[in-house]
Biotite code that builds the C-alpha atoms (Angstrom):
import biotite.structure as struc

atoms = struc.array([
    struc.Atom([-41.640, 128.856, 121.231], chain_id="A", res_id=1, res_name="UNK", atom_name="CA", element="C"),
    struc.Atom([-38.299, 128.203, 119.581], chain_id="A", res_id=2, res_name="UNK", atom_name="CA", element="C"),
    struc.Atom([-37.903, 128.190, 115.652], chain_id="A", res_id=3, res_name="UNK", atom_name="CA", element="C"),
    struc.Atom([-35.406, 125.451, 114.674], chain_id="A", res_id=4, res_name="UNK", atom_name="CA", element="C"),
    struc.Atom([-34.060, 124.819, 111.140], chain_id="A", res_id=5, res_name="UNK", atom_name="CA", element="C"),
    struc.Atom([-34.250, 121.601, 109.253], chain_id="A", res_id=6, res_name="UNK", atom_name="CA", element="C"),
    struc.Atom([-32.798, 119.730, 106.308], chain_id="A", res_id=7, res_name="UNK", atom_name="CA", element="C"),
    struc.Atom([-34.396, 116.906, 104.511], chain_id="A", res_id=8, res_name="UNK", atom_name="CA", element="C"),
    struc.Atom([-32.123, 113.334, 104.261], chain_id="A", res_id=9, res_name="UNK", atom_name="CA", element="C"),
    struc.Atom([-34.425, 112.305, 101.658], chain_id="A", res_id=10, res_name="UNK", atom_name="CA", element="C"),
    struc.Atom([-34.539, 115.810, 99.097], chain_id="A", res_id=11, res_name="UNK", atom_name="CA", element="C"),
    struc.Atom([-31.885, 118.397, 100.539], chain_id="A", res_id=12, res_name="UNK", atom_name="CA", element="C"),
    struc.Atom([-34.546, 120.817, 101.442], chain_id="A", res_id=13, res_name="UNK", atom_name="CA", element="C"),
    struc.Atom([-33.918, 122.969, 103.736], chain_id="A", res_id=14, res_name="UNK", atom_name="CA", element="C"),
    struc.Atom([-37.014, 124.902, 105.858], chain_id="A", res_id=15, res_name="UNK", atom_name="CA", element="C"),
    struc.Atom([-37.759, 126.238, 109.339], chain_id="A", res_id=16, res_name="UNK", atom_name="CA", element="C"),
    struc.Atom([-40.522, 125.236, 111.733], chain_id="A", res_id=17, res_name="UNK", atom_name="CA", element="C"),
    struc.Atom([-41.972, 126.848, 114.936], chain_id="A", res_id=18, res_name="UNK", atom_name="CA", element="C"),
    struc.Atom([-41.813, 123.823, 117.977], chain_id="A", res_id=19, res_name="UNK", atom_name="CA", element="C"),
    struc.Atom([-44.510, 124.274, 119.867], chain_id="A", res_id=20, res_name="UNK", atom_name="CA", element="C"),
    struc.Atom([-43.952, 120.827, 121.674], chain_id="A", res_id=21, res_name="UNK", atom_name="CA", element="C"),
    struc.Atom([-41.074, 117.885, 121.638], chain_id="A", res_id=22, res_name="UNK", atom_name="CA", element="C"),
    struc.Atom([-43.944, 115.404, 120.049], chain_id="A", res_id=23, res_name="UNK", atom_name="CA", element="C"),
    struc.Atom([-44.476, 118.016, 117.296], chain_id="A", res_id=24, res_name="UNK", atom_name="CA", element="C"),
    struc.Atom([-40.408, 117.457, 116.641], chain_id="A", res_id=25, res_name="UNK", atom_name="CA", element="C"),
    struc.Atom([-40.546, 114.082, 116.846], chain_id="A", res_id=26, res_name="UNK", atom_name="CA", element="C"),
    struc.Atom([-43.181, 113.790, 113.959], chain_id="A", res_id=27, res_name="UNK", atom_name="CA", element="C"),
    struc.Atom([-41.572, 116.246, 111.903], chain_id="A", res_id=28, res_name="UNK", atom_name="CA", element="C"),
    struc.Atom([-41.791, 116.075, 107.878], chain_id="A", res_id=29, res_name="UNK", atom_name="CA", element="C"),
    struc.Atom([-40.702, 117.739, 104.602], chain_id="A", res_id=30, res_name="UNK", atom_name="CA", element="C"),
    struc.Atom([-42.904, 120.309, 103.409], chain_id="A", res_id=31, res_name="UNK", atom_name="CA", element="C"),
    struc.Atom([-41.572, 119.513, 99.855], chain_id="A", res_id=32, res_name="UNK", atom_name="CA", element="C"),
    struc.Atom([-41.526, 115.752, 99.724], chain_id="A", res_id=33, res_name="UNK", atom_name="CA", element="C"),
    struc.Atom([-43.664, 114.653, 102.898], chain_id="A", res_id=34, res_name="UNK", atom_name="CA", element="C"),
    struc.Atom([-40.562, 112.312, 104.200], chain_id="A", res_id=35, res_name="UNK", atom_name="CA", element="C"),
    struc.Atom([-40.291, 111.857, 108.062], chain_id="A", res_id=36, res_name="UNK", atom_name="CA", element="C"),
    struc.Atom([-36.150, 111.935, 107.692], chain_id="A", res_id=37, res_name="UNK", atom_name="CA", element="C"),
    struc.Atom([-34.975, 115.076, 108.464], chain_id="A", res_id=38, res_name="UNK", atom_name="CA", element="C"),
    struc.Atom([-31.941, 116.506, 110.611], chain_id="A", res_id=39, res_name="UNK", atom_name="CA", element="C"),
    struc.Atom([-32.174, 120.095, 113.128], chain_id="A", res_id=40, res_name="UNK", atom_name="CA", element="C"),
    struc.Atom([-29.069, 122.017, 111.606], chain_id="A", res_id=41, res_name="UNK", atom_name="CA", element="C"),
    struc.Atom([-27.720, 124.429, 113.965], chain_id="A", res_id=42, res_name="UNK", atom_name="CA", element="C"),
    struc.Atom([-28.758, 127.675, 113.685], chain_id="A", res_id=43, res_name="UNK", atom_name="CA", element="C"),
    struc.Atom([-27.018, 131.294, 113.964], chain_id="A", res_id=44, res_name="UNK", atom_name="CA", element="C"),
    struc.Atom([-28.285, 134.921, 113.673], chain_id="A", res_id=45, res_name="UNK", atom_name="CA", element="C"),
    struc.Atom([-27.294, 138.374, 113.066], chain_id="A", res_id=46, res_name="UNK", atom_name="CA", element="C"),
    struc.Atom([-28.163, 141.126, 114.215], chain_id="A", res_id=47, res_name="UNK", atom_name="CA", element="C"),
    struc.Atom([-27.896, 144.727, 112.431], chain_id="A", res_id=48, res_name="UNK", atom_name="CA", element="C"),
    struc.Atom([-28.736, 148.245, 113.392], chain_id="A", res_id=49, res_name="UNK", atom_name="CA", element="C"),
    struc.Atom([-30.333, 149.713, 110.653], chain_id="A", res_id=50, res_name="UNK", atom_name="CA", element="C"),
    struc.Atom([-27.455, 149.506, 108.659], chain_id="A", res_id=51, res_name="UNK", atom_name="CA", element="C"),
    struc.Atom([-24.199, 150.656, 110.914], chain_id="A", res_id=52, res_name="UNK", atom_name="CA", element="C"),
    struc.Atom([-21.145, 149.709, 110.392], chain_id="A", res_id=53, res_name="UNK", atom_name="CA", element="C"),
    struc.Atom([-19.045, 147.777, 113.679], chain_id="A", res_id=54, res_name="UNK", atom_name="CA", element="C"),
    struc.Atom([-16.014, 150.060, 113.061], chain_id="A", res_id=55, res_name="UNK", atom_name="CA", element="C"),
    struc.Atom([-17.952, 153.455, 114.258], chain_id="A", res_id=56, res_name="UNK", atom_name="CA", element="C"),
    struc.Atom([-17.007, 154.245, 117.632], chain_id="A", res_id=57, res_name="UNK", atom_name="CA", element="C"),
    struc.Atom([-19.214, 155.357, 120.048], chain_id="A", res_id=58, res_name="UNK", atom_name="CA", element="C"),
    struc.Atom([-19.721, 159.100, 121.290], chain_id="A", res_id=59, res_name="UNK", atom_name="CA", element="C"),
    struc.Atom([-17.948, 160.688, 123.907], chain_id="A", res_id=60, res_name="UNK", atom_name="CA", element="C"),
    struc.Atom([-19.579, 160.687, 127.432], chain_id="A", res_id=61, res_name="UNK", atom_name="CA", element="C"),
    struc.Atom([-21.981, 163.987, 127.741], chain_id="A", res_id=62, res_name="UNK", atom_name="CA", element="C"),
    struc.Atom([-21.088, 164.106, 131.277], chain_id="A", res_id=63, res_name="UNK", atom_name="CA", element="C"),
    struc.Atom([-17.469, 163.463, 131.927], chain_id="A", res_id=64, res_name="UNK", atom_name="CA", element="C"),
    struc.Atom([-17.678, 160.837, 133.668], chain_id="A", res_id=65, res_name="UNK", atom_name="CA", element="C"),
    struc.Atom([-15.877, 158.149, 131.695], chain_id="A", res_id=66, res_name="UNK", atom_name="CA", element="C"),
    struc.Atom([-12.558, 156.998, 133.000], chain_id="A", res_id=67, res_name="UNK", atom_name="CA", element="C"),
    struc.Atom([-12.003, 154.763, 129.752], chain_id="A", res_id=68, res_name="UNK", atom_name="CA", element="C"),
    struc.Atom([-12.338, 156.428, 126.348], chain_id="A", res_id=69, res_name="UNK", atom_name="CA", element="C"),
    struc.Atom([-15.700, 155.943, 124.188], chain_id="A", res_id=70, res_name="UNK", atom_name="CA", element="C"),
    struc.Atom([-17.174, 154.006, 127.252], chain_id="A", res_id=71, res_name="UNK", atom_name="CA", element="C"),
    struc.Atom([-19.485, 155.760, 129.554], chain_id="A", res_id=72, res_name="UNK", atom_name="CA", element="C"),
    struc.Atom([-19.026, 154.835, 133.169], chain_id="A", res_id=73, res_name="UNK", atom_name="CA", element="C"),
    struc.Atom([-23.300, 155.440, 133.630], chain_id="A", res_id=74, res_name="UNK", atom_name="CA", element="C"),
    struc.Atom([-24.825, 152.554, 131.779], chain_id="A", res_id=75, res_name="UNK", atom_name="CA", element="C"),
])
């Protein structure tokens, strides 16, 4: 069950809502003002690892195994 993201024509709000169906999207409606014109925006996500930074490399194979740097040749 996707979660899409909306925007009201009518007030500018914008709010999220779990599609169950294509008839529940069809009937959709503000939250705030109860008006039946509202837009899906398109959505993005990110994704974090408690914190880390990108820039960190990755540790050295424990085996030896690697033929590229920082990449280990056993996942």
């Amino acid at each position: 069950m996707p979660i899409y993201e909306y925007q009201c024509e009518e007030c500018g709000n914008k709010f999220e809502k779990l599609v169950r169906r294509a008839a529940e999207a069809a009937d959709m409606g503000c939250p705030s003002c109860g008006q039946k014109h509202v837009t899906q925006q398109f959505s993005t996500f990110a994704a974090r690892a408690n914190g880390s930074q990108a820039s960190q490399s990755l540790p050295a194979c424990p085996g030896g195994m690697c033929r590229t740097p920082d990449v280990c040749g056993r996942n």
